[in-house]
Each structure stands twice: as structure tokens, then as C-alpha cells.
N, C-alpha and C positions, 0 to 999 in steps of 0.2 A: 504493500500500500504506500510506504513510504518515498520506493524509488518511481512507483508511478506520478507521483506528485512530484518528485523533482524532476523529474523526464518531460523537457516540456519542448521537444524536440519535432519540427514538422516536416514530414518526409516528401510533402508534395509541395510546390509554391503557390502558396495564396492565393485568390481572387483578390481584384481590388479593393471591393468593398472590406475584406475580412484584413487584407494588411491596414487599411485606414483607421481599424478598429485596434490593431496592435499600436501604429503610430501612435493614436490617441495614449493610449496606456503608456505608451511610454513619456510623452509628451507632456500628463500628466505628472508623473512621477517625478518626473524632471523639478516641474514647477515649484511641488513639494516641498523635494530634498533643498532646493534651492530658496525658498522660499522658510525653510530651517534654519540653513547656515546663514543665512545674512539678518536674518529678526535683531538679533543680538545689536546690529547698528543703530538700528530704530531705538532702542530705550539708553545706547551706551549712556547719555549722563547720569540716567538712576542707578545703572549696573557701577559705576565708578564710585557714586556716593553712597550707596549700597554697602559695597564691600572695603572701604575706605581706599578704593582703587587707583593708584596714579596714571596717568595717561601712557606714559611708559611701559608700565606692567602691562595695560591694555593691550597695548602694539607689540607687546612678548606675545604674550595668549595669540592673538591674529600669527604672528609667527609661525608658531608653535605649531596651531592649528594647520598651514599655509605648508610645514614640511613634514606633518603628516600627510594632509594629500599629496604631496609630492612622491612622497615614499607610494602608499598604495596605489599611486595612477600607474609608477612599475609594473605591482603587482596585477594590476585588472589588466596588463595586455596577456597576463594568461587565458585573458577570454578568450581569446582564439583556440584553446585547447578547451576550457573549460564550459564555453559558453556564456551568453550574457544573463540569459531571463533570470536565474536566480541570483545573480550577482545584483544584479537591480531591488527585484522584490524583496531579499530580504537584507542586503543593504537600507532598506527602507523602512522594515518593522524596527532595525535596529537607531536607525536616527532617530525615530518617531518616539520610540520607549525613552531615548536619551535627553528628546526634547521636551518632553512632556513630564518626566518625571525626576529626570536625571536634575538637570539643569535647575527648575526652578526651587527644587531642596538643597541646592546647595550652601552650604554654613559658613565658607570663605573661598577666597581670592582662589586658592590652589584647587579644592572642587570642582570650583568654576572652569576652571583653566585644561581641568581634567577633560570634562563631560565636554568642552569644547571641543576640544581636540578630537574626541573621539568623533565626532557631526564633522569634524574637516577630515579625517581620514575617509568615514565612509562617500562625504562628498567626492572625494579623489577618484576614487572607485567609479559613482557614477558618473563622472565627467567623461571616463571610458567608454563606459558599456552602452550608456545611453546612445551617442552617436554612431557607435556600432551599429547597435541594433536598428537606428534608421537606415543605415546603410545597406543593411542587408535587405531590407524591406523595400526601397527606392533603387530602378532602376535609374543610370546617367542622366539620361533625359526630363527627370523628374526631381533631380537631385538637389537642385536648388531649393525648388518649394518644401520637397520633405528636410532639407536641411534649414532651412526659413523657418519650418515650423517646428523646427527642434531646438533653433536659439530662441524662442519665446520661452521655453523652461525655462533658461535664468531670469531672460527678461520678464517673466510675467511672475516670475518666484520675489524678484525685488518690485515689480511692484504691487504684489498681493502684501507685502510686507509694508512698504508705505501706506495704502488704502486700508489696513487692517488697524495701524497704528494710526493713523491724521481721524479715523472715527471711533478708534475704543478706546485712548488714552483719554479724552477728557472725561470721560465715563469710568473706566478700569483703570485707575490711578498703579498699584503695583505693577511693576515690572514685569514680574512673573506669570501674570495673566499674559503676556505676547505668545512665549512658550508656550503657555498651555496650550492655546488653540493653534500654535503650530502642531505638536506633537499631535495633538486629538485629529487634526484633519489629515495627518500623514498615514494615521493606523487608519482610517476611511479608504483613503489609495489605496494601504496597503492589502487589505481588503481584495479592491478591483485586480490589481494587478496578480495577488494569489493565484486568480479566478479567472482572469482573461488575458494573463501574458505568455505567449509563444515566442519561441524562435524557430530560425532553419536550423535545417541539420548542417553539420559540415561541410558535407558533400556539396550542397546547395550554394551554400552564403561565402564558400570559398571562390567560387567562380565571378567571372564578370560577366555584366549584366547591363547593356546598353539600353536595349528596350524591351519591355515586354513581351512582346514578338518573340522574344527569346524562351519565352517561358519552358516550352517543350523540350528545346536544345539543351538548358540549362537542364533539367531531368534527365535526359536521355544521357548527357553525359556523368552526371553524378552518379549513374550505377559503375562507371567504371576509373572514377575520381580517386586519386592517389592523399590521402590527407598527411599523411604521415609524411610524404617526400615534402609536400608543401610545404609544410612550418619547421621544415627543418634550417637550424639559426636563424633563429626570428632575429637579434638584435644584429646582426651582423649585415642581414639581408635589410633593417629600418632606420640604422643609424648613419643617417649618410646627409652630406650638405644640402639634397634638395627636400630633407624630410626636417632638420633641424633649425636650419637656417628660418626656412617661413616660421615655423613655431617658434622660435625666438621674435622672432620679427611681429607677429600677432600679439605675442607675450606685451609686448611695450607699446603696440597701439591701444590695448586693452586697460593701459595704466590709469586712465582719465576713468572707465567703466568703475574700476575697481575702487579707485578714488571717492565715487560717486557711492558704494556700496559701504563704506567702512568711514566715510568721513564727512558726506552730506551735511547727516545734521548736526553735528557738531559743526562746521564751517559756518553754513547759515544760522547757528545759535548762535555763536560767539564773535562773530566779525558783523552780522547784521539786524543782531536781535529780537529773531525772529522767534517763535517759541518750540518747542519740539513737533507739535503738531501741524504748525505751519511749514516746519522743515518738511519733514516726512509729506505735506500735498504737494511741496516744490518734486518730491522723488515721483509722487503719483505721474502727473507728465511726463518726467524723463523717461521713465520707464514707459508710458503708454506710445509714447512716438514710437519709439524702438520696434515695442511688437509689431506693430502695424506694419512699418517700412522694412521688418525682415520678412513677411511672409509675401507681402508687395511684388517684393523687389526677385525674390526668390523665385516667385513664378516668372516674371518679364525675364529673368536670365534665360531660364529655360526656354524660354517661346523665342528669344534671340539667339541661343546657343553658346555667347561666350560667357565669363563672368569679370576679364580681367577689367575691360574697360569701368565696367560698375565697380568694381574695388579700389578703380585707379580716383574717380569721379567722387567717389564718395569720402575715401582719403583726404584729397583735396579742402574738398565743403569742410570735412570736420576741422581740419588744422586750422583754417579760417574763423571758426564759429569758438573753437579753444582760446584763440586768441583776444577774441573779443569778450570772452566771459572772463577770462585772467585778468583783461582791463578793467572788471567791474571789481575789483578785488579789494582795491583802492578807492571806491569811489561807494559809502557807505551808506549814500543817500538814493542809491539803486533799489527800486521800487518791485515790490511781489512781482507784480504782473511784469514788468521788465524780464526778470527770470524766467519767467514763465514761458516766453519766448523763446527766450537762448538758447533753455538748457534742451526746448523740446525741439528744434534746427540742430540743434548740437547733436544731439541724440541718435533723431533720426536720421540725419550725413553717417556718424559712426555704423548703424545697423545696415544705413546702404552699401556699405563696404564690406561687414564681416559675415551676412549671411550667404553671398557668395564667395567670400573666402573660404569657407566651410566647404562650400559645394567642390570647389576645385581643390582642395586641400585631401581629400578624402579620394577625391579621383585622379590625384598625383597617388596616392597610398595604392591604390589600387592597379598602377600603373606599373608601380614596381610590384605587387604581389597581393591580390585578391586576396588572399589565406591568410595576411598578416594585418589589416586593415585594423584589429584591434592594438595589436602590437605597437603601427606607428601614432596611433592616436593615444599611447602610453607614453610615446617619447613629449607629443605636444601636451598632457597633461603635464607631465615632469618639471618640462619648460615651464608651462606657465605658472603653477604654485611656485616652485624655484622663483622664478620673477618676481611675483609678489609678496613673496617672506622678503626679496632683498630689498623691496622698494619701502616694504613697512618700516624695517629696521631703519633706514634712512631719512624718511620721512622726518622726525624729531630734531635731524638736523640740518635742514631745507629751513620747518617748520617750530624754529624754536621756541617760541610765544607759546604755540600749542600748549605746551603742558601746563605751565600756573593758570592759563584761561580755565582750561579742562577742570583740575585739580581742587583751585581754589574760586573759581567762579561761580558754580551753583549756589553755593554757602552763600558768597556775599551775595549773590543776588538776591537770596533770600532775607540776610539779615535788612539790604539794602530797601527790598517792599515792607518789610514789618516795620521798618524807623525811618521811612523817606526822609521826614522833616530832618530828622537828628542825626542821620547820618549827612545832610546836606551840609548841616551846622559844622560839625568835625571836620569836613571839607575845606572849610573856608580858615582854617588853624593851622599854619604853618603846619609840617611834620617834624621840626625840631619841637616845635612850643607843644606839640602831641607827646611827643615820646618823653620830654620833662613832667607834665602831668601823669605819666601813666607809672614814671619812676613815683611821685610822688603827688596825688591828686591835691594836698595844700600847699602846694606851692606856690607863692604868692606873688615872685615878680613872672612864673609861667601864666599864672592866672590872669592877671593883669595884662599878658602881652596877647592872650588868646580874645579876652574882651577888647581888644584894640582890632583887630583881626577880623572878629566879626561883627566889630561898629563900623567897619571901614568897607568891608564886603558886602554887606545886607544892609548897608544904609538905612540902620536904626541907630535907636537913642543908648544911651550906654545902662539906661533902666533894659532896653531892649536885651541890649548881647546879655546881661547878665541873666535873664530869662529862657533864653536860649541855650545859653552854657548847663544852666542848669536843667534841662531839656535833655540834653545831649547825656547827660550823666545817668539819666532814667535806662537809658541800652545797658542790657548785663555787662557785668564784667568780662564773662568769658567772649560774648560780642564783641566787645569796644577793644578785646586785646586780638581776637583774628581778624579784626579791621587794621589794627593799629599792622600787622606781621604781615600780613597778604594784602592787604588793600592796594597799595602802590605798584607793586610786584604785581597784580594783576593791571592795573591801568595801565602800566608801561608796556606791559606783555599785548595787553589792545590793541595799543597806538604801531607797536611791530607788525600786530600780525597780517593786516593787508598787505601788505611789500610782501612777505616771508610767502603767505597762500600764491600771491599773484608768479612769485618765481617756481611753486610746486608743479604750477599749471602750466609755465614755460617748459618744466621737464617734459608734462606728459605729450608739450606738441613737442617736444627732441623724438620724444618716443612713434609718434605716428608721424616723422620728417621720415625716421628707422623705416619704419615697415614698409614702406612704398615701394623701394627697390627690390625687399625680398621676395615679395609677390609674383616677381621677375620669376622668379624659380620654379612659379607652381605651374604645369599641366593645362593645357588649353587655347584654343587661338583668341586674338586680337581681333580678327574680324566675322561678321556673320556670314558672309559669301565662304569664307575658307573652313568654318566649323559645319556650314552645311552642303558643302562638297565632303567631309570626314562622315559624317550623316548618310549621306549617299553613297559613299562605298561603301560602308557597314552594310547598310541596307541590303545591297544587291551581294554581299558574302552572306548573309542572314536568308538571306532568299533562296540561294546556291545551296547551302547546307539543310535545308528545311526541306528542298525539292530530292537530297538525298536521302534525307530522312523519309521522306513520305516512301521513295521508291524499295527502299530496305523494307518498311513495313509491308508494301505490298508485296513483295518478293517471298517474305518469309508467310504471311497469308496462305497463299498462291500454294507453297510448299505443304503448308498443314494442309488447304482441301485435298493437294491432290493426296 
């Protein structure tokens, strides 16, 4: 009973309709897991005040997390041996138990950091199998759209994560409620997928597969399919400059994405004020341009046949649209709806570019070795966590403001709304004449200089400042002394941080200047006149070999009546 259920192995190839129902499944699942791994961005300032978390530590955990996927995206190219569908499914019951349960019991910083990691290794895992498994299921000519509509699992995982947070955080204050309802709607997936996730058999998913037209071929030849010769030296046969090169190359167009996943809203909290909920609808957009313009863009490749020119075009847009959001960085008085523009032009140029990346990235894999198609999509997952633990690690010091904003700005913004008036007052007190009151609050030529201060500042009466002074004293002590330690150290960390973000965002367009040329490397024509002369001789080989097959069949017929 048991190995029936993990046998989930299909001997014949699909009808449309029945792989569109696997797509789905997997497409879903996708969403999910990814829709697990990045929640955690959506609440980071609770999670930091929470756990007395420093920004630091944070972007260790993201590390951490970042080379465990790295590590298991390795291990998922044994899906070529192994298969995907269970690597998926229950990859998936195990994020879901960790998100749901794991995660929000956790009692400190290292728990945390634990149960983290463990949702980034399984995500590693799926970053594999997932695209595998459309691949196997989408013939060439389709490869765009079903790859189109396989990058919507990240994209639609970040932003079910925004849309879930910008409407249940003013409502579900705790943290811990984001997790819940990720893990609870992951065991739901997990569920479907139990129940309705197939793959091919080896014989099948190892060959290439242009068009559907092939269907027959592709059977007729997997009764006498070598598998074993096939995956022989997987890594030897995928590690090679035109499998690494683009995957590195994507790794660092993707930096601005990842950026947008781990540091949103904190960005827009801390440099423009915004509040976490309003952060998280700024993601809602970003993320909805995206879906849309990869499943778009995914199908018009296909019906043109090439994909480079869309990669090269959409490259382009975004480095442009980078640049102009990096100039808002500095400019503080940049309005929601402003954003609202950018980030979704921004967006949508990036996803015109990478969901046909995908398409010809897979059909470079393929190029070199049908059989190994999991394998080279193990070296581009490798890459790309690799990439982003390095850019995390770094990050902090690009971005060095960052951390006393992070660290020590919730607090004061808190103490800051409970004693507006009083803390205004304190304000306007030198911080030498601050720090002598706090050594000693009867101080009397301090005191004396502090009511000059704020006779001079608030153009009141010196009955006034002394009203005030004594106002200001009403704030606890333990207040008035992490005003007195952080308060400056976070304004000056303010007044940094636009320059500091605006050069973060300079890197990520260094990083998609990178990617343009490796693109060079992947599989595919330039023009549609020349991808559909390649179309046409397949065709009429596909036709040759079909009319062989028919005549085998009748031959051997023939033989059995007589």
C-alpha cells in the first residue's frame, strides 16, 4: 500500500487537459512553499522586537537559511534519479508543519533561526523539482507559457504574502498569526497534491519533446530508452560555462527581486514612514505586475518563437525603471501612489525578461541532455541561494544606517507617539544640557540652561519652559534614558540612510548591466523567420519518422492476420 502511494509514476503521456491539471498542482504548491518562506519579511519588525532581534542577527538567519537551500538545491538534482512528485509533496507537508507550528512556538532568537532554516532548505529542494516537473509536462513550443506560469509561484507566493498581511495585520496584531495561516493553507495543498500529483516515468521525461505531435514517438521510443546510460555523470555532463555562466548571470538580475522580498518593508518603514501595512500594499503591486506580465509575455514568446529579444527588451526597461526608483531614495517627500507606479513598471520590465529566461534556460538544459534537466536546474538553484546569502551578508555594509533604524526605531517610535508633546520638549535641549540632567536631574546651572533652550525654541514665556521641563520629566525613566542612548544614533542613522538605500539599488542595476550579456549563452534564435525555418525542419523529421512508425505498425499487423 505504501509503495503504491509513493509510485506516482505515469507510463503513458498525458492528454492536455490532464497535464494542465498536474501544472496546476504544481503551480500551486509552488505559491505555497513560497508564499512560507518569504511571510517572515512581512512582520520582520515584530519578529526583531519580539525576540530582542538585531538586524544583523536577522540577515544571519536569511543567510543561514539562503545556504541551506543552496546545499539541498544539490541534492534535489537527484530528481533525475529519484523523481520529483514526492520531493514536492512532501517537501510540502514538511514546510507547512514547520510553518504552522514550528515557527510560531518558538521561545528565542536560535529557534527561530532553526525552524527557519529548515522552510529554506526545503524551499531549495523545490526551487528544483518544481520546474522540473513543468518541464517535463510542457512540450518546446509551449515552454514559455508553462514556464510563465511557473514563475507566478514565487511571484504570486510574495504576493499572497503582502495581500495577506496589508489586510490581517490591523486586525491580527501578533506576529505569529502570518505563520499560522501560512502553514494551515500549505497542509490544504498538501492535501491536493497527495491526491492529484503525477509525474513521467523516466523513460518518458528523459527525452525531448518539441511538440506534441511527438506524443506517440516519445512512447514508442521509451520502450527501448536507455536510462541508466543517460544520467551517467550528471555533474560533469551540467557543469559547464553555458549552464553556469547564465545562472550566475540571473542570480544578480534577481538581486533587486530578492531585495524587494527580505527588505520592502522595512525600506519603506524606515526611510519613508510608511507603516507596515502600507508597506506590504506597496508589495501587493509589485508582485501583481509581475504575475501578469510572466504568463503574458510567456505565451507571445511562444507564438513568436524566440525568447532572446524579450529578455534583451525587458533587461533594458528594468535597468531604467531601477534607476529611477534609486533616485526616489533620497527624495522623502515621494508620494504612495508615486511608488505605486514605479515599483509596478519596475516589476513588470523584470518578469518580461525572466519568464522567458526560464523558457530558454531549460531548453539550453535540454540541449545538452534531456535526462539531466533536473540536475542543471540544481546547479542554477546552487547559484542562486549562493548569490543571495552573499548579497545578504553584505548588504549591512552598503547599508549601514540599517541596523540602529531596525534595532532601535520601533521602541522610539513608540515611546515617540505615547509622549509626542514631551518628547518634542527634550528635543529642543541641547544633548550636552541632556546628558548633565540625566547624570544629575538637580542640576541647576543644567537646568537653567535647558529652560533657556526651550524659551528660545518654543517661543514661550520662561513660566512656559518651566512647564514644559516639567512635562518632559512625566516620561519614565527607563524612557527618557533609551531616548537619551538611541535617540541621536537613530536620527543620524535616518539622515544616512537614503544615500546608503539609493547606492544598494545602484548595485542591483550593476547586477542586471551582468546579466544581459550572459543571456548570450543560452539556446535559441534572434529572429522569428530563423526559429521558424528550425520549426519547419523538425516538423517535416517528425513527419518522416511518424510515417515510419505508422508503416512498422502496419507491417507487423499484416504479419499477425496473416
Amino acid at each position: 500500500m505504501c509503495l503504491r502511494v509513493l509510485d506516482r509514476k505515469l507510463v503513458h503521456y498525458p492528454d492536455v487537459s490532464v497535464r494542465y491539471r498536474y501544472l496546476l498542482v504544481v503551480v500551486l504548491a509552488t505559491i505555497i512553499l513560497y508564499y512560507q518562506q518569504y511571510v517572515g519579511g512581512s512582520v520582520s519588525p515584530s519578529v526583531l522586537a519580539c525576540f530582542g532581534m538585531s538586524f544583523r542577527y536577522y540577515l544571519t538567519v536569511v543567510v543561514i537559511s539562503s545556504v541551506a537551500g543552496a546545499l539541498s538545491s544539490l541534492l534535489a538534482g537527484l530528481a533525475d534519479r529519484w523523481g520529483r512528485a514526492n520531493l514536492v509533496v512532501f517537501g510540502l507537508l514538511a514546510a507547512s508543519l514547520t510553518t504552522a507550528f514550528g515557527i510560531p512556538n518558538a521561545t528565542s532568537r536560535t529557534e527561530y533561526a532553526f525552524f527557519v532554516s529548515i522552510v529554506g532548505c526545503i524551499e531549495g529542494m523545490v526551487l528544483v523539482a518544481t520546474p522540473a516537473l513543468v518541464r517535463d509536462f510542457s512540450p518546446q513550443l509551449g515552454r514559455g507559457r508553462a514556464m510563465g506560469i511557473w514563475t507566478m509561484g514565487p511571484v504570486l507566493g510574495s504576493l499572497v504574502v503582502s495581500e495577506v498581511a496589508s489586510n490581517t495585520l490591523p486586525h491580527l496584531h501578533p506576529w505569529q498569526d502570518q505563520f499560522h495561516i501560512a502553514g494551515l493553507a500549505g497542509l490544504g495543498v498538501f492535501v491536493v497534491a497527495f491526491l492529484g500529483l503525477r509525474e513521467l516515468s523516466p523513460s518518458l521525461r528523459d527525452q525531448l519533446m518539441v511538440s506534441v505531435r511527438e506524443r506517440v514517438l516519445v512512447e514508442a521510443r521509451a520502450r527501448g530508452f536507455d536510462v541508466e546510460s543517460a544520467l551517467r555523470r550528471p555533474w560533469r555532463q551540467m557543469v559547464t560555462p553555458s549552464v553556469v555562466i547564465p545562472a550566475l548571470g540571473v542570480s544578480l538580475f534577481l538581486l533587486i527581486y530578492y531585495a524587494a522580498v527580505g527588505f520592502f518593508v522595512i525600506y519603506f518603514t524606515s526611510v519613508f514612514g510608511f507603516t507596515q501595512s502600507q508597506a506590504n500594499g506597496l508589495g501587493n503591486w509589485f508582485w501583481a505586475a509581475d504575475a501578469i506580465t510572466v504568463v503574458v509575455v510567456g505565451v507571445i514568446s511562444d507564438r513568436v518563437g524566440v525568447r532572446k529579444p524579450f529578455i534583451v527588451a525587458g533587461t533594458i526597461v528594468a535597468i531604467a525603471m531601477t534607476l529611477v526608483f534609486a533616485s526616489r531614495a533620497t527624495r522623502p517627500e515621494t508620494s504612495y501612489d508615486t511608488f505605486v507606479v514605479l515599483i509596478s513598471i519596475l516589476s513588470a520590465s523584470r518578469g518580461f525578461a525572466y519568464a522567458p529566461w526560464m523558457a530558454a534556460f531549460t531548453e539550453t538544459l535540454e540541449r545538452r541532455n534531456p535526462a539531466l534537466v533536473a540536475t542543471g536546474l540544481a546547479v542554477w538553484g546552487w547559484v542562486l541561494r549562493a548569490v543571495v546569502a552573499i548579497a545578504f551578508l553584505v548588504i549591512p555594509y552598503v547599508v549601514t544606517s540599517v541596523s540602529p533604524v531596525v534595532d532601535y526605531g520601533p521602541k522610539l517610535l513608540a515611546i515617540e507617539s505615547r509622549y509626542k508633546t514631551e518628547v518634542a520638549t527634550l528635543q529642543q535641549i541641547d544633548p550636552a544640557t541632556r546628558a548633565a540632567l540625566r547624570v544629575n536631574q538637580h542640576d541647576a546651572a543644567a537646568i537653567g540652561k535647558a529652560l533657556k533652550e526651550i524659551e528660545a525654541k518654543s517661543h514661550v514665556s520662561a513660566s512656559g519652559a518651566v512647564a514644559k521641563l516639567l512635562d518632559a520629566r512625566k516620561i519614565p525613566t527607563a524612557d527618557r534614558n533609551y531616548l537619551s542612548a538611541h535617540g541621536q544614533q537613530v536620527l543620524d542613522a535616518r539622515a544616512t540612510a537614503p544615500p546608503q538605500w539609493e547606492h544598494w539599488w545602484w548595485v542591483c542595476v550593476g547586477g542586471q548591466v551582468v546579466f544581459l550579456p550572459t543571456a548570450l549563452l543560452l539556446t535559441g534564435r534572434w529572429r522569428r523567420s530563423s526559429a521558424k525555418g528550425d520549426q519547419e525542419d523538425h516538423r517535416r523529421m517528425v513527419d518522416q519518422q511518424l510515417a515510419e512508425l505508422e508503416r512498422a505498425a502496419a507491417g507487423l499487423s499484416g504479419a499477425l492476420s496473416d
